[in-house]
ZAZANU-327972 format. One line per 8 residues: number of its first residue (from 1); for each residue x, y, z of N, C-alpha, C, O. Coordinates in Angstrom, 3 decimals. Layout:
N
NUM	X:Y:Z:X:Y:Z:X:Y:Z:X:Y:Z ~ ...
//
This chain:
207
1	0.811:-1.215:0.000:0.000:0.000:0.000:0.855:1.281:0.000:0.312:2.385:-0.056 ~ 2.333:1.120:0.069:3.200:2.298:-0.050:3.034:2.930:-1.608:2.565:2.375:-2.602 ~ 3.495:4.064:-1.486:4.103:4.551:-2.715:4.600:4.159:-4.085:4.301:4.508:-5.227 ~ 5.544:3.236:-3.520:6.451:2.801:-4.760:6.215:1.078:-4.404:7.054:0.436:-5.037 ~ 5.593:0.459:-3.833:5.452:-0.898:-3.451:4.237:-1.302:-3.467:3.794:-1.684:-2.384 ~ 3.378:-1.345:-4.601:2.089:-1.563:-5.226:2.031:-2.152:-6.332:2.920:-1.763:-7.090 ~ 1.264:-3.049:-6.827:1.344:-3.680:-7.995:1.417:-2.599:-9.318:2.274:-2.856:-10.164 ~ 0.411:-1.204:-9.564:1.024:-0.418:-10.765:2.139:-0.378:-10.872:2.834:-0.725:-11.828
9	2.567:0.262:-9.413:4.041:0.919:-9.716:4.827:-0.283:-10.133:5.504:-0.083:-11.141 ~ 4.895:-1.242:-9.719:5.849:-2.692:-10.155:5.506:-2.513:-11.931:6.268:-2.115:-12.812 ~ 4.318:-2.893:-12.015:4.255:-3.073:-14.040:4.607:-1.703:-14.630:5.230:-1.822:-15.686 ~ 4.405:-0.535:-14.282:4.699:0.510:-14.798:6.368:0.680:-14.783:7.006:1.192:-15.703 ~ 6.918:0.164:-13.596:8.538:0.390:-13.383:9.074:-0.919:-14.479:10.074:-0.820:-15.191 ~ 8.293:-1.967:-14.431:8.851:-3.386:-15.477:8.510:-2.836:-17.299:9.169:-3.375:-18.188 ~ 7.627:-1.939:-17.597:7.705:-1.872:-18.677:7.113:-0.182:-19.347:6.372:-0.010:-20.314 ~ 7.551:0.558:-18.720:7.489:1.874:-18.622:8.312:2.747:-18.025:8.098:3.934:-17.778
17	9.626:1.853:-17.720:10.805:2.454:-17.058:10.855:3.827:-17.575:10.350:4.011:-18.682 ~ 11.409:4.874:-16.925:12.054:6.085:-17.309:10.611:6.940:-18.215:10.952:8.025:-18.686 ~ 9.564:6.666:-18.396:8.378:7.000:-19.280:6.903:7.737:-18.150:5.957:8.472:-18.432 ~ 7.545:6.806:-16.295:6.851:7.273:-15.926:6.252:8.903:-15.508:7.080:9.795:-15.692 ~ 4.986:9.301:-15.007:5.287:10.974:-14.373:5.982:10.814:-12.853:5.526:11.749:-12.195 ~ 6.488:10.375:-12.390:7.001:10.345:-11.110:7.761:8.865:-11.142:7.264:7.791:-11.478 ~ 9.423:9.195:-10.589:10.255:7.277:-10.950:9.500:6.591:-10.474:9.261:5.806:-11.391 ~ 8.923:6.305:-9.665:8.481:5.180:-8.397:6.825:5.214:-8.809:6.195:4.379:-8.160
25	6.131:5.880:-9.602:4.849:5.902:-9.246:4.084:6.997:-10.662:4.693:7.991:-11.057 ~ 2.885:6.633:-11.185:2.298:7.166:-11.880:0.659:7.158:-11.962:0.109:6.173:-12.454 ~ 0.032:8.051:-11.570:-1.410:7.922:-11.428:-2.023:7.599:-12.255:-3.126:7.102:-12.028 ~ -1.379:7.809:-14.000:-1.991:7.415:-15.253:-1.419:6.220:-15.612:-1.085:6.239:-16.797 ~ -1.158:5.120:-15.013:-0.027:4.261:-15.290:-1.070:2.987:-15.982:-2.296:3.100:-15.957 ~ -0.443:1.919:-16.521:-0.813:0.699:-16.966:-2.233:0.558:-16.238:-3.300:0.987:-16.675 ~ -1.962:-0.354:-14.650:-3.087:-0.479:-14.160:-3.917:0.156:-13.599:-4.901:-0.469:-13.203 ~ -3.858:1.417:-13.383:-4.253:2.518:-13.205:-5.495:2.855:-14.382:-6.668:2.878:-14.007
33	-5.222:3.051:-15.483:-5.676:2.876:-16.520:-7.248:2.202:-16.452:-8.318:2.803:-16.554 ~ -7.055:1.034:-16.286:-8.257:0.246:-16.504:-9.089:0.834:-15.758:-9.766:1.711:-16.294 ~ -9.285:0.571:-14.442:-10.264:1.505:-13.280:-11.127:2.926:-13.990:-12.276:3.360:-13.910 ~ -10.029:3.285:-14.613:-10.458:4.556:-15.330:-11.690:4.502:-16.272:-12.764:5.085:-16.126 ~ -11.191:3.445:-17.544:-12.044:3.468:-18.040:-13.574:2.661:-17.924:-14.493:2.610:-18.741 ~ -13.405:1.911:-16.216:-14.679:1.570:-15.994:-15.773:2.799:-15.223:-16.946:2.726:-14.855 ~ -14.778:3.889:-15.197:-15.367:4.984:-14.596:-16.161:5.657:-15.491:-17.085:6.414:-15.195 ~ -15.724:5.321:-16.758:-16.369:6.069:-18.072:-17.300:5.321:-18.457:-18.228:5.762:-19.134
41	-17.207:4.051:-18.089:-18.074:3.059:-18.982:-19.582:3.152:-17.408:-20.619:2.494:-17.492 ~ -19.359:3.809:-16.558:-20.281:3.813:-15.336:-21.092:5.040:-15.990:-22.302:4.847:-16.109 ~ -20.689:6.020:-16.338:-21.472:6.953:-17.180:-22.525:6.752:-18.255:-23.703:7.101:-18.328 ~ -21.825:6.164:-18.959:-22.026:5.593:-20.007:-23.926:4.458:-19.891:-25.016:4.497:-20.462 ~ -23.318:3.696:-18.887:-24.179:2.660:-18.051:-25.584:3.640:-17.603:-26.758:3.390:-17.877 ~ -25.076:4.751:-16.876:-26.526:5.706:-15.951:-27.188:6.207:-17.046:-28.376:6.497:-16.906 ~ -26.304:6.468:-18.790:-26.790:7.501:-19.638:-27.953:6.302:-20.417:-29.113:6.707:-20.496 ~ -27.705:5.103:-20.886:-28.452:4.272:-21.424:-29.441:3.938:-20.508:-30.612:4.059:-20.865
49	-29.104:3.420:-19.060:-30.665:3.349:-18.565:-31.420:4.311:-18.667:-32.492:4.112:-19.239 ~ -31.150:5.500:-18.214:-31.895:6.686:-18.447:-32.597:6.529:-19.497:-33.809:6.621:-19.303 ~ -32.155:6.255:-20.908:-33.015:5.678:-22.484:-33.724:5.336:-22.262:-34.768:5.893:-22.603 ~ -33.761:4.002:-21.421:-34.605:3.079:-21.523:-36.107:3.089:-21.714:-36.346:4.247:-21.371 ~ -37.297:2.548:-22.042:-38.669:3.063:-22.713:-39.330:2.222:-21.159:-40.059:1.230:-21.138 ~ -38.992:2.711:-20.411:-39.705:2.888:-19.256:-40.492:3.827:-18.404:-40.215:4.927:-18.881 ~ -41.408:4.031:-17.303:-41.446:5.271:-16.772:-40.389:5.793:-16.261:-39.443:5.097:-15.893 ~ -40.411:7.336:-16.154:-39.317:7.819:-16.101:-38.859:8.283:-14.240:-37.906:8.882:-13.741
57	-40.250:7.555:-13.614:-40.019:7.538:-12.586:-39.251:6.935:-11.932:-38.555:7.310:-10.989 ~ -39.404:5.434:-12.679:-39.113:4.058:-12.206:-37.610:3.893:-13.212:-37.178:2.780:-13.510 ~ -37.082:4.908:-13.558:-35.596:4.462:-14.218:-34.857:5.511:-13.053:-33.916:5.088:-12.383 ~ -35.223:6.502:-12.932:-34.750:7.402:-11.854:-34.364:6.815:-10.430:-33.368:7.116:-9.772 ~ -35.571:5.725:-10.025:-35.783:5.437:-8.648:-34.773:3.820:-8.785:-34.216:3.424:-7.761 ~ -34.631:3.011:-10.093:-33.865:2.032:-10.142:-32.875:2.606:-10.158:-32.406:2.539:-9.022 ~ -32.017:3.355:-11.025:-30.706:4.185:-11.025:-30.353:4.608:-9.453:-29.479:4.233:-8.672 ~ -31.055:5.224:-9.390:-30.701:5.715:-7.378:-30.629:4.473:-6.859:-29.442:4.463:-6.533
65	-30.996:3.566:-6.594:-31.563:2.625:-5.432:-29.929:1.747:-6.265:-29.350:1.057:-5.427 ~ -29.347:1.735:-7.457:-27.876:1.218:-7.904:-26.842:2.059:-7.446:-25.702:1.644:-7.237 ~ -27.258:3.417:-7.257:-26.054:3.984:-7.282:-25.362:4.240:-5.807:-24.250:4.654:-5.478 ~ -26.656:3.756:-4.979:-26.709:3.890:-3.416:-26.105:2.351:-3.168:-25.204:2.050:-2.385 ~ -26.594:1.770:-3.747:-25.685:0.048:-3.281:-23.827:0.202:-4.350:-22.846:-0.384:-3.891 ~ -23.764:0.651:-5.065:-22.661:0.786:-5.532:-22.142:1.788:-4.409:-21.086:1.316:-3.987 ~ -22.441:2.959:-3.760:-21.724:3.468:-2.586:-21.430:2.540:-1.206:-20.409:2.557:-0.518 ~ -22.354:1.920:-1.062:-22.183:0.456:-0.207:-21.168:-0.163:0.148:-20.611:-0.496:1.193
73	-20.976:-0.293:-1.425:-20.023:-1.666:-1.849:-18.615:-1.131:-1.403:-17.919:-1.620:-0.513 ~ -18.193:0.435:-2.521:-17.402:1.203:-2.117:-16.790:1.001:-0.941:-15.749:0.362:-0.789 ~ -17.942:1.978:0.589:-17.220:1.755:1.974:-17.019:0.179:2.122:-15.894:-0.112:2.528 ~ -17.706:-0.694:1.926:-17.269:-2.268:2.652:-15.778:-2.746:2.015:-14.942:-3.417:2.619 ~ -15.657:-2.185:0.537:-14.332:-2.525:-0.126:-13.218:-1.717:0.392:-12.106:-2.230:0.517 ~ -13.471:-0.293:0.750:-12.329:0.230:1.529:-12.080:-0.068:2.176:-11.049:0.568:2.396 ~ -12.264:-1.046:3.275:-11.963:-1.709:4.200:-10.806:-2.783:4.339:-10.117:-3.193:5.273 ~ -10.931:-3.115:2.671:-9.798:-3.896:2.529:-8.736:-3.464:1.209:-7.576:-3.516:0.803
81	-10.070:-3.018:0.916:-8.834:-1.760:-0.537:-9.305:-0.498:-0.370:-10.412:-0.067:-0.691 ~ -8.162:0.221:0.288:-8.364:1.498:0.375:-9.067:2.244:-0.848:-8.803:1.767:-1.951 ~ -9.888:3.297:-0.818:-10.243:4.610:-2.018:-8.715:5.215:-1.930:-8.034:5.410:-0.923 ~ -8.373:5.468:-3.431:-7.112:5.699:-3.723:-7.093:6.520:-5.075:-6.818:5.909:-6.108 ~ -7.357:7.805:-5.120:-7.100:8.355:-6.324:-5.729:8.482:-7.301:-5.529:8.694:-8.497 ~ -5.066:8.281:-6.346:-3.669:8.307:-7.187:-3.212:7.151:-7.989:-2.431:7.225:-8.939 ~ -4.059:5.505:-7.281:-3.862:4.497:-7.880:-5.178:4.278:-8.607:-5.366:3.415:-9.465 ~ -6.041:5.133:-8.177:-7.613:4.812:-9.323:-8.207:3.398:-8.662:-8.590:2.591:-9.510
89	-8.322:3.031:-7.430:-8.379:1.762:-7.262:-9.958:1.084:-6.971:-10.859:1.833:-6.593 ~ -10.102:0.233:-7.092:-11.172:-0.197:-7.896:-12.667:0.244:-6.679:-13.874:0.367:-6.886 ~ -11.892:0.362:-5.548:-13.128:0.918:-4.233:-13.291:2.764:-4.905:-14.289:3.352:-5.322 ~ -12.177:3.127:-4.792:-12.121:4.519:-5.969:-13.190:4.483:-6.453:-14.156:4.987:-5.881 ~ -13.289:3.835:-7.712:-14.119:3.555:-8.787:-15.237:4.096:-8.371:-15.718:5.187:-8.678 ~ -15.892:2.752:-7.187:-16.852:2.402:-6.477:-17.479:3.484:-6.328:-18.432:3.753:-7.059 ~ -17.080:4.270:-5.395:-17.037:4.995:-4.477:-17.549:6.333:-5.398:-18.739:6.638:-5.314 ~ -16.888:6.922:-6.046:-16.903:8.167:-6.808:-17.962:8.050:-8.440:-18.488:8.953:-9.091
97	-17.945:6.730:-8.634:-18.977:6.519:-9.707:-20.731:6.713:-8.966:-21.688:7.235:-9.537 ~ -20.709:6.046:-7.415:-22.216:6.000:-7.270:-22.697:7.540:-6.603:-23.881:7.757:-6.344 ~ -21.535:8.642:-6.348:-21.281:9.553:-5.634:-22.173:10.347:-7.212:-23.382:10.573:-7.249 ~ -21.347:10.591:-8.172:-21.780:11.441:-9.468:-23.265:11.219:-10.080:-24.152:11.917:-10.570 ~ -22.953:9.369:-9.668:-24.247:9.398:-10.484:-25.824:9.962:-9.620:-26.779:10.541:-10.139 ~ -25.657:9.573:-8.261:-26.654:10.383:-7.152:-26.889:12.019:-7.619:-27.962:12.498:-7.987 ~ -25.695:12.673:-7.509:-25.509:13.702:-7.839:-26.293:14.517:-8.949:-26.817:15.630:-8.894 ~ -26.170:13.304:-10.292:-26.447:13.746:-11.461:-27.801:13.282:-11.409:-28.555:13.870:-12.184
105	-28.326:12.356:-10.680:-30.372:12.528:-10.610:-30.201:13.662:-9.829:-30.629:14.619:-10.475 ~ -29.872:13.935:-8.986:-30.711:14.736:-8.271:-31.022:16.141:-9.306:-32.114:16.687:-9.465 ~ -29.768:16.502:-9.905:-29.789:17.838:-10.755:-30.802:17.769:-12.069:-31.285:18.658:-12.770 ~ -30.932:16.016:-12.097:-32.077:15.850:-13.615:-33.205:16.090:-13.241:-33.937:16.841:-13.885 ~ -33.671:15.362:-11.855:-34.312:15.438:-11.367:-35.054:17.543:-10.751:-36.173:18.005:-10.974 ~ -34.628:17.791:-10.487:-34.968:19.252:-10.416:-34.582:20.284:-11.346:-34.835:21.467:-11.116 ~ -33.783:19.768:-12.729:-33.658:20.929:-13.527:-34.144:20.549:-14.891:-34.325:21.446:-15.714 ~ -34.364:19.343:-15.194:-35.326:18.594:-16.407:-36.705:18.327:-16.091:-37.588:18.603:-16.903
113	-36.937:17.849:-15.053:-38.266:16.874:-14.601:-39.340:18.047:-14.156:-40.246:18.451:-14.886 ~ -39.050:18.539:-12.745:-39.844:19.558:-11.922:-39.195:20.919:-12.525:-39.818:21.957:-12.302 ~ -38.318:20.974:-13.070:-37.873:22.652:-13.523:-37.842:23.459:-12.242:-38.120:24.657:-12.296 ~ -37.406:22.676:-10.678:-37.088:24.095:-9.803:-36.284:25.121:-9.789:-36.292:26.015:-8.943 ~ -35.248:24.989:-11.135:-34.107:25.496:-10.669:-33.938:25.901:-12.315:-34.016:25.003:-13.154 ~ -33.690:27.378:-12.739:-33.793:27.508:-14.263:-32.353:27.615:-15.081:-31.373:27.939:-14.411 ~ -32.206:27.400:-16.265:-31.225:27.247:-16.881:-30.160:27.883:-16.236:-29.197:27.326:-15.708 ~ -30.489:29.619:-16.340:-29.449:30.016:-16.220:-28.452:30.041:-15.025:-27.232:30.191:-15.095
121	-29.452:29.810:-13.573:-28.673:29.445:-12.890:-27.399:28.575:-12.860:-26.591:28.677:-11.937 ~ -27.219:27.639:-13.981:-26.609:26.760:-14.455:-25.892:27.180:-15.384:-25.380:26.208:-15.940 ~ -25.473:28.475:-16.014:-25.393:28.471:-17.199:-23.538:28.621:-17.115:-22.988:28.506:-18.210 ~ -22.991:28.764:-16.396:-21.418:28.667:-16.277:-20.872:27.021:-16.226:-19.678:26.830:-16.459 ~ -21.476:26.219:-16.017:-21.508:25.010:-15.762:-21.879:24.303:-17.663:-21.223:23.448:-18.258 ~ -22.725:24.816:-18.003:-23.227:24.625:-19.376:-22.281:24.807:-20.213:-22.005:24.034:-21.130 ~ -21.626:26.016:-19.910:-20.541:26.567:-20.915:-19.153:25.758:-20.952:-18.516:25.616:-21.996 ~ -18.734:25.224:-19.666:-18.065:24.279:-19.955:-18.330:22.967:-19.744:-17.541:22.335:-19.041
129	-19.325:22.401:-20.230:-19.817:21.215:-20.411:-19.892:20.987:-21.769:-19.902:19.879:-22.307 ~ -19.952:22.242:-22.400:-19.848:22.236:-24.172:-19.219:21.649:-24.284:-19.566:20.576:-24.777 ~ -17.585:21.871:-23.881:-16.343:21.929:-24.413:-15.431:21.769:-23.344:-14.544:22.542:-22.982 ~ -15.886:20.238:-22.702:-14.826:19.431:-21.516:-13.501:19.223:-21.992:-12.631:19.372:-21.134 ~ -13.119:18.916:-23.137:-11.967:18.747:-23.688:-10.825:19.554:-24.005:-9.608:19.373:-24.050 ~ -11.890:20.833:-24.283:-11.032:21.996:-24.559:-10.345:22.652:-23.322:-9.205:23.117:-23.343 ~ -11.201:22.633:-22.209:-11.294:23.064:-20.924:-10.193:22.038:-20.173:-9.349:22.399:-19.353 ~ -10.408:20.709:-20.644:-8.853:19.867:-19.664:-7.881:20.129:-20.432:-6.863:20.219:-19.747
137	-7.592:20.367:-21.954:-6.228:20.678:-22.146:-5.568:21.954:-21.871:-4.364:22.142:-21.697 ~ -6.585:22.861:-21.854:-6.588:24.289:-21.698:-5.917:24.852:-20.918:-5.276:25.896:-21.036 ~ -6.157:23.521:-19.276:-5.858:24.120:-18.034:-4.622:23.234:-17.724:-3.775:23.410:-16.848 ~ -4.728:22.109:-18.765:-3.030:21.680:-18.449:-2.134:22.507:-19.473:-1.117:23.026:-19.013 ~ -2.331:22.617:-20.382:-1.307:24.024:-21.197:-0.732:25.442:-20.296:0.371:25.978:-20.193 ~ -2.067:25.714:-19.736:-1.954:27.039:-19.409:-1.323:26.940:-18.205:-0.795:27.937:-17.711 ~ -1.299:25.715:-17.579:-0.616:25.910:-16.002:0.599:25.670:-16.565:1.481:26.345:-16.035 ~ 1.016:24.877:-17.545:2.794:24.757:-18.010:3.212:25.532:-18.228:4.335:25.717:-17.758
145	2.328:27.019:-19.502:2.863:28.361:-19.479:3.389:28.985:-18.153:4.482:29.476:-17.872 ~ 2.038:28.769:-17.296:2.390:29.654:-15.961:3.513:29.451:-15.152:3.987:30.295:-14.392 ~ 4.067:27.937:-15.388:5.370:27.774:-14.490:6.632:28.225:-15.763:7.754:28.495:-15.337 ~ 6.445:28.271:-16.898:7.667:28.720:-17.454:7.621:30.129:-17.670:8.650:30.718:-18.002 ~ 6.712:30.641:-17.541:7.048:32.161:-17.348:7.663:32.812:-15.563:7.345:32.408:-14.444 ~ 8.447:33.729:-15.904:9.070:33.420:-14.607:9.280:35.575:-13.766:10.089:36.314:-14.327 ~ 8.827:35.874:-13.094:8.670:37.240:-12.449:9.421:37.299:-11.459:9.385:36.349:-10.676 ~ 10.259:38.342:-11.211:10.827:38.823:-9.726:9.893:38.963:-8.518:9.125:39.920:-8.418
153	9.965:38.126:-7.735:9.456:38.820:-6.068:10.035:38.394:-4.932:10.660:37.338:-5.032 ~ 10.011:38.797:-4.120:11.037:39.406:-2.944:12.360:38.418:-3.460:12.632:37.248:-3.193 ~ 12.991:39.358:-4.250:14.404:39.135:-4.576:14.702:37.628:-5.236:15.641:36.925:-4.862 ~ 14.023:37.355:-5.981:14.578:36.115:-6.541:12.829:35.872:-7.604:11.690:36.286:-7.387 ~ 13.429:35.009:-8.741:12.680:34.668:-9.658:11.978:33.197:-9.316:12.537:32.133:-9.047 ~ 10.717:33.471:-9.409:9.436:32.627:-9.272:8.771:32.685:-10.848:8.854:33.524:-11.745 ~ 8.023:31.285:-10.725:7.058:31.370:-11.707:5.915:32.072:-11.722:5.689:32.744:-10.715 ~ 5.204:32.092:-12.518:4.357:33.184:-12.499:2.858:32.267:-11.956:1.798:32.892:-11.900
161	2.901:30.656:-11.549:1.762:30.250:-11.272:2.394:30.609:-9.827:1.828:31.341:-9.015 ~ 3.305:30.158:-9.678:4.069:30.346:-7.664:3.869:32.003:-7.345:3.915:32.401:-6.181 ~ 3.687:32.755:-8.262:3.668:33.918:-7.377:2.384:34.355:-7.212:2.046:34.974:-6.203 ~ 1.551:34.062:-8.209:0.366:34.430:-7.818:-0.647:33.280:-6.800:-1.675:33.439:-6.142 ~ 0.014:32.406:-7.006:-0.691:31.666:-5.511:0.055:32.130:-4.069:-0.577:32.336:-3.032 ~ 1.611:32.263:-4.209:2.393:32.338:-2.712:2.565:33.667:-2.476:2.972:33.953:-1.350 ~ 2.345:34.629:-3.306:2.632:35.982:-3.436:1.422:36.752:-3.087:1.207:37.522:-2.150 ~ 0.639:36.332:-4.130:-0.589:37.076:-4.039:-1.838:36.658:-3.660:-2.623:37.567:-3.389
169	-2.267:35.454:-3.560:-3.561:34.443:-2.839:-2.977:34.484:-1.491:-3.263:35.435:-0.764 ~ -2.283:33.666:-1.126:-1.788:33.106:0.404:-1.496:34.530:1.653:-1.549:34.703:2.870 ~ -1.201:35.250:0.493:-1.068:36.861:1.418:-2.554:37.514:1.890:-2.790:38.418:2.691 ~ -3.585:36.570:0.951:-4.903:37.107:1.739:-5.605:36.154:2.132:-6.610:36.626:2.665 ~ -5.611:35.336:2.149:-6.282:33.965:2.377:-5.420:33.064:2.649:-4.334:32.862:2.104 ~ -6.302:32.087:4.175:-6.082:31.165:4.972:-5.405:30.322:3.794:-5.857:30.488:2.661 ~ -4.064:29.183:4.045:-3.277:28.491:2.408:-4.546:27.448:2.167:-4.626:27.043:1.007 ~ -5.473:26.991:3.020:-6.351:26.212:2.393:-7.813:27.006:1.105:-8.369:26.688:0.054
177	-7.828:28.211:2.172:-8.619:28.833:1.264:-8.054:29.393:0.146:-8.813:29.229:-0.810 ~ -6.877:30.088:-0.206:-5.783:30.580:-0.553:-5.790:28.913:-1.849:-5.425:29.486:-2.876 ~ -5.899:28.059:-2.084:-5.759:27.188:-2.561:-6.861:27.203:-3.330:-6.861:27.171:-4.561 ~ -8.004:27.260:-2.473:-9.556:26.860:-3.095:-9.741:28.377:-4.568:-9.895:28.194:-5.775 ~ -9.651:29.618:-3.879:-9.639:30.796:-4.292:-8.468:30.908:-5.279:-8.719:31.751:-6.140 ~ -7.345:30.363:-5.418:-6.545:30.660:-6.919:-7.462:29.588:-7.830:-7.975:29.916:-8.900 ~ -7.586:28.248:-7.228:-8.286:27.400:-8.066:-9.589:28.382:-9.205:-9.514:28.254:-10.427 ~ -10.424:29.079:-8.709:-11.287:29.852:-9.048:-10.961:30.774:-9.778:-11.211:31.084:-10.943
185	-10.409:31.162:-9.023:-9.449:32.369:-9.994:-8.703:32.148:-11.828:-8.794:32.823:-12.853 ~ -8.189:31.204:-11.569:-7.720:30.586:-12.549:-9.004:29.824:-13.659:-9.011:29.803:-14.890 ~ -10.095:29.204:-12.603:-10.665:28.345:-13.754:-11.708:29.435:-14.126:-12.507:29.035:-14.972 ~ -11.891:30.640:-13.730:-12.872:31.585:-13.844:-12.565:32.725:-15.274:-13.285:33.278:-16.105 ~ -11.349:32.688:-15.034:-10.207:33.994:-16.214:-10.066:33.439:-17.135:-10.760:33.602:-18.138 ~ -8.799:32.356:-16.994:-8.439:31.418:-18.042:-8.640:30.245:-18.313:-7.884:29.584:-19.025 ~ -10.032:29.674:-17.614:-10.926:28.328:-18.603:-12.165:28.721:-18.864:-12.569:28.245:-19.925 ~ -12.825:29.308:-18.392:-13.999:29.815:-18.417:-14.047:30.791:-19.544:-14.718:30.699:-20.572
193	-13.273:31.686:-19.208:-13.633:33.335:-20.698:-13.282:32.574:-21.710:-14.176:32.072:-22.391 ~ -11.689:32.287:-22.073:-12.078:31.441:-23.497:-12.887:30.420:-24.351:-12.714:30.168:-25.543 ~ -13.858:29.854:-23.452:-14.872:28.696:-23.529:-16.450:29.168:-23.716:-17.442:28.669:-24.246 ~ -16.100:30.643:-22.856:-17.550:31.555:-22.775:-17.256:31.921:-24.331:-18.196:31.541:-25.030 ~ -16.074:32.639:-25.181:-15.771:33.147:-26.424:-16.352:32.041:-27.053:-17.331:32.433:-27.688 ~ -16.172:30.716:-27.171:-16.239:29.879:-28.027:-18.214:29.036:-27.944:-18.678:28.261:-28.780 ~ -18.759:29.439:-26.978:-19.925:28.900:-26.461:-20.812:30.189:-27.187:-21.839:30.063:-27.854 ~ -20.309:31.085:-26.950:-21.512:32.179:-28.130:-20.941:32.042:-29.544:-21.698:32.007:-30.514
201	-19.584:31.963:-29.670:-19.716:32.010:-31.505:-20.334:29.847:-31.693:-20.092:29.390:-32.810 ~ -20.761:29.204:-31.043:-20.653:28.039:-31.376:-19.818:27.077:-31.934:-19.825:26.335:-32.916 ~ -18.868:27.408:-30.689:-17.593:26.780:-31.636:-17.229:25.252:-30.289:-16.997:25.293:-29.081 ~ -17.337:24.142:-31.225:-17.188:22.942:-29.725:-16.405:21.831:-30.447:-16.481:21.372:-31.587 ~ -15.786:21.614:-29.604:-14.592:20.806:-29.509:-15.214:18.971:-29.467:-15.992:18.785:-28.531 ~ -14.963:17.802:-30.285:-14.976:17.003:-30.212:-14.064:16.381:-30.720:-13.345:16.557:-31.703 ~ -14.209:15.195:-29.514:-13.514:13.851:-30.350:-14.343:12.504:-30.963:-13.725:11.610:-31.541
//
């Protein structure tokens, strides 16, 4: 259950030597991998029942009443396999698949079904839901810019993502909030406005 003494890290170090993101350890690694894509294929799973030519009560109330025993399963499996995001591990899975999918009735449920809650309240959420793809490479590009661009403060050169989190967030905010608040900051300026540009001219990103 260490670090570097886990079955990924072993197949990733036996045939991904020197390829990994970290020597000892990789969150995107070989077995890592798989977990993943049963996380996609759990989506995938809530989006087809939903299809299904049933009432739409009774696909809602079967979906919940799965996604609540898949959280179940989750805690009883952590018990013996930790929830592990870094290894993606299969209580992970568990755990965070029946978490979204709850999540995602409840929001169908009051913003499709009963309409309590109106579009626009939603509508920053919409905008990057267009264009998820554009929005994850966006924010891994733009944070690589931010560490190779590089600014003076108090006497020595920082990157320009380190100064505006240690410089300028952390100087006003608690480092946990200070954390939460650059997060925002960042996904608000530079993932959001360029995605808002591309969501009115209709411009969307697929694969």
């Amino acid at each position: 259950m260490s670090m570097e003494h886990n079955w990924p890290a072993w197949l990733d170090y036996l045939l991904l030597k020197g390829h990994s993101w970290r020597p000892t350890w990789d969150p995107e690694g070989i077995l890592s991998t798989f977990p993943a894509v049963v996380t996609c294929q759990a989506g995938i799973f809530a989006a087809a029942f939903l299809l299904k030519k049933r009432e739409e009560k009774d696909r809602i109330t079967w979906l919940f009443v799965v996604a609540n025993f898949v959280l179940f399963l989750a805690l009883v499996w952590d018990l013996f396999f930790p929830i592990n995001k870094g290894l993606w591990t299969s209580s992970y899975v568990l755990y965070t698949a029946g978490l979204a999918i709850i999540v995602f009735l409840l929001l169908y449920w009051m913003l499709d079904i009963k309409k309590k809650i109106g579009e626009k309240a939603f509508f920053p959420f919409i905008v990057l839901g267009v264009n998820p793809i554009t929005a994850y490479v966006l924010s891994i590009v733009l944070a690589k810019v931010f560490y190779l661009i590089k600014v003076p403060a108090g006497g020595q050169q920082k990157s320009l993502y380190q100064f505006l989190y240690e410089d300028v967030f952390s100087s006003i905010f608690h480092p946990m909030n200070a954390s939460l608040a650059f997060s925002l900051f960042f996904l608000g300026v530079f993932i959001f406005l360029p995605l808002l540009w591309m969501y009115k001219r209709k411009i969307i990103v697929k694969i």
